[in-house]
C-alpha positions in Angstrom: -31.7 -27.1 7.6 -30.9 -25.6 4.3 -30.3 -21.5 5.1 -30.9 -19.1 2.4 -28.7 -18.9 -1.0 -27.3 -15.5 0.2 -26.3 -16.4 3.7 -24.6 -19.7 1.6 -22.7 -17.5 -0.7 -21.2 -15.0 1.8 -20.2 -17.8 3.9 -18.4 -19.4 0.9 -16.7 -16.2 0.6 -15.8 -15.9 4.1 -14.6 -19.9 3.8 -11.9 -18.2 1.0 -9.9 -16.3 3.6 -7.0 -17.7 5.5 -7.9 -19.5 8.9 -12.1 -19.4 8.8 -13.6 -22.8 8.2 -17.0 -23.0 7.6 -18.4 -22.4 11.1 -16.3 -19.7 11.5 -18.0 -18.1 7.9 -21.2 -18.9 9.3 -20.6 -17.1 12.8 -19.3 -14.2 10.6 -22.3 -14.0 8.0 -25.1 -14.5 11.0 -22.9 -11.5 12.7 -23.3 -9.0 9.8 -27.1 -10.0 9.5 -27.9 -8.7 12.7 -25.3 -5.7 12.1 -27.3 -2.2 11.9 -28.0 -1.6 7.9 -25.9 1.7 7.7 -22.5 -0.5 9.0 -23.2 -3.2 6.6 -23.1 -0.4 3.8 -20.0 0.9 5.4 -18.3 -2.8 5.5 -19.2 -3.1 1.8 -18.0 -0.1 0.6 -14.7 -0.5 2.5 -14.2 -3.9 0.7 -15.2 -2.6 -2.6 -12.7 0.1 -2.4 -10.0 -1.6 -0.7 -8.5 -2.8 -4.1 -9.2 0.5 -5.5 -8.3 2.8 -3.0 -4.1 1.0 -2.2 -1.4 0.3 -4.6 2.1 -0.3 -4.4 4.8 2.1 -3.6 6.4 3.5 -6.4 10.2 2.2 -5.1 9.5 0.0 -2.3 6.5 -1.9 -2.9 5.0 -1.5 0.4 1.1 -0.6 0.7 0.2 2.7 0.0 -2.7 5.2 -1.1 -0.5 7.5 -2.5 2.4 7.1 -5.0 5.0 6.6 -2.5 4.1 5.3 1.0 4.9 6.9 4.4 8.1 5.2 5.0 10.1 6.5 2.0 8.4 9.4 2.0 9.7 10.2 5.7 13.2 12.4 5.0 14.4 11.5 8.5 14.7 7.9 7.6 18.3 6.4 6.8 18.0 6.1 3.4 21.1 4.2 3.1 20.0 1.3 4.9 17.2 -1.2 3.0 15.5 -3.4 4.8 14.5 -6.7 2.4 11.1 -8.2 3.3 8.4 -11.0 2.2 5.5 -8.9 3.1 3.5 -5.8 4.1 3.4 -7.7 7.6 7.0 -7.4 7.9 7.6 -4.2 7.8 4.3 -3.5 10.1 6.1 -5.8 12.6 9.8 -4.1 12.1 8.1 -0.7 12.2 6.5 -2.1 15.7 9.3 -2.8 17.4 10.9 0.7 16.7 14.6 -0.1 16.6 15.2 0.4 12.6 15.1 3.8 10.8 16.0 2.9 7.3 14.0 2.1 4.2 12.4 -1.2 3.1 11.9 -3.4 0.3 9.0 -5.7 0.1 9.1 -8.5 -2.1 5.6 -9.7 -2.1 6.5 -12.9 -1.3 9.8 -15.9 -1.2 11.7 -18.6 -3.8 9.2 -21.6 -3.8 9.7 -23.9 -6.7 7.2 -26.2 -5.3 4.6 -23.1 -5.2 6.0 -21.9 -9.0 7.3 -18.7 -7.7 10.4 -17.9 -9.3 12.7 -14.8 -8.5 10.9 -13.2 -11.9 7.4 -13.1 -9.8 9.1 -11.0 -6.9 10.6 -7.3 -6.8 14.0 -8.9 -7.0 15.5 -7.4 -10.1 13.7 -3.6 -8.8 16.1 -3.9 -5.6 19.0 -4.7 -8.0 18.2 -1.6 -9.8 17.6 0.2 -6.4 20.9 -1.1 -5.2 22.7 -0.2 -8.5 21.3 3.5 -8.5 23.6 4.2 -6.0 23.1 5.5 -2.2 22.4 2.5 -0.3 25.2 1.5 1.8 23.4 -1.9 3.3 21.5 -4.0 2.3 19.5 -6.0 5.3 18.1 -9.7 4.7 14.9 -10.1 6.1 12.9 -12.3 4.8 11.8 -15.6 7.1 13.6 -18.3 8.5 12.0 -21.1 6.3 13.3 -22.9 3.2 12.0 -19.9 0.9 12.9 -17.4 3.3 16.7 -18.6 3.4 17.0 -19.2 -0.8 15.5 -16.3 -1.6 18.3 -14.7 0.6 20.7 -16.5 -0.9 19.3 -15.5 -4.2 20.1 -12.0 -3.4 23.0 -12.4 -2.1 24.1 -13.9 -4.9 22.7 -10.9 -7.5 24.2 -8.2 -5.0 27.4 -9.5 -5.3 30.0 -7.1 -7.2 27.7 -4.0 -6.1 29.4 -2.0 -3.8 27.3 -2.5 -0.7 27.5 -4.2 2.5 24.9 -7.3 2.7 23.8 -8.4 6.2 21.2 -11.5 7.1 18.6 -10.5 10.3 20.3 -11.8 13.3 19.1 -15.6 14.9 16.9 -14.0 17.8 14.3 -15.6 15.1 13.9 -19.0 15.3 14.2 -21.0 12.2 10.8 -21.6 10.7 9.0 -18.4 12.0 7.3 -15.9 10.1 8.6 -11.7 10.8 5.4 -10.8 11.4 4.4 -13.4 14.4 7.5 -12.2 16.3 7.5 -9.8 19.0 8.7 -6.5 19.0 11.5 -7.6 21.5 12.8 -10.6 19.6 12.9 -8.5 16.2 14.9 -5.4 17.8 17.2 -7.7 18.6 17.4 -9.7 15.6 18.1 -5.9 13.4 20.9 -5.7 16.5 23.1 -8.8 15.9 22.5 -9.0 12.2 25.2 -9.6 10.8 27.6 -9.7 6.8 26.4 -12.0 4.9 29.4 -14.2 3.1 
């Protein structure tokens, strides 16, 4: 049965996002059919503006709608401690488990040759600046577990070095290969526990 052009092009849409095939777009664009007209508006207008509506925070790069987002504008956080992640998942999932009350850094991302993402396309040389503007004391390595995860570290690591700050790596209740934000809140309090200097 051939279905209508439109029903075709939102489920081609829907095939775009990570994890929906195409029965899963299907399932989706039948479901907003028989959605009441006035939601459907709603759901339209919220993906219009979501581009328009977020940007990045002016010195952490975490997701935001104003210019700097809730975390570094909260004056009871440590702001000696920075917290180094891939994502805006990360720090959702370090914020979850409630055991860290520093700042973060989100990188939008990890070292991936293969994927031609070079430390120029992250935030990389903004931490350095952070770092060198003086008041953070540590500097927390959070990114993931994989290849990526563990150069980009290193990469960091290497471009702290000299800077008067203490560099620590997320401790090993991660297992190697897993993402921050799939862990549970248990496993990453522990983790910002036993992290530990990085040499």
């Amino acid at each position: 049965m051939k279905l209508p052009k439109i029903v075709e092009d939102v489920a081609s849409s829907f095939e775009k996002l990570p994890g929906i095939g195409r029965r899963s777009a299907l399932r989706l664009a039948f479901y907003l059919l028989r959605m009441p007209q006035r939601d459907l508006e709603m759901f339209g207008m919220s993906l219009t503006n979501l581009k328009k509506q977020t940007k990045l925070c002016t010195i952490c790069h975490n997701l935001t709608d104003s210019d700097q987002c809730t975390v570094c504008s909260d004056q009871s956080r440590d702001n000696s401690l920075v917290c180094v992640v891939e994502s805006f998942q990360d720090v959702i999932a370090l914020e979850k488990s409630g055991s860290y009350k520093g700042l973060y850094h989100v990188l939008h991302g990890s070292i991936s040759p293969l994927n031609n993402v070079g430390p120029e396309e992250l935030f990389i040389d903004t931490l350095i600046k952070r770092v060198k503007s003086g008041g953070v004391k540590e500097v927390i390595l959070s990114t993931n577990t994989s290849l990526e995860g563990e150069a980009t570290a290193l990469y960091i690591k290497q471009a702290l070095d000299g800077c008067d700050v203490i560099i620590t790596r997320i401790g090993r209740g991660l297992p190697t290969g897993v993402e921050i934000e799939y862990a549970d809140e248990v496993t990453l309090h522990q983790a910002l526990l036993t992290r530990r200097a990085v040499s």
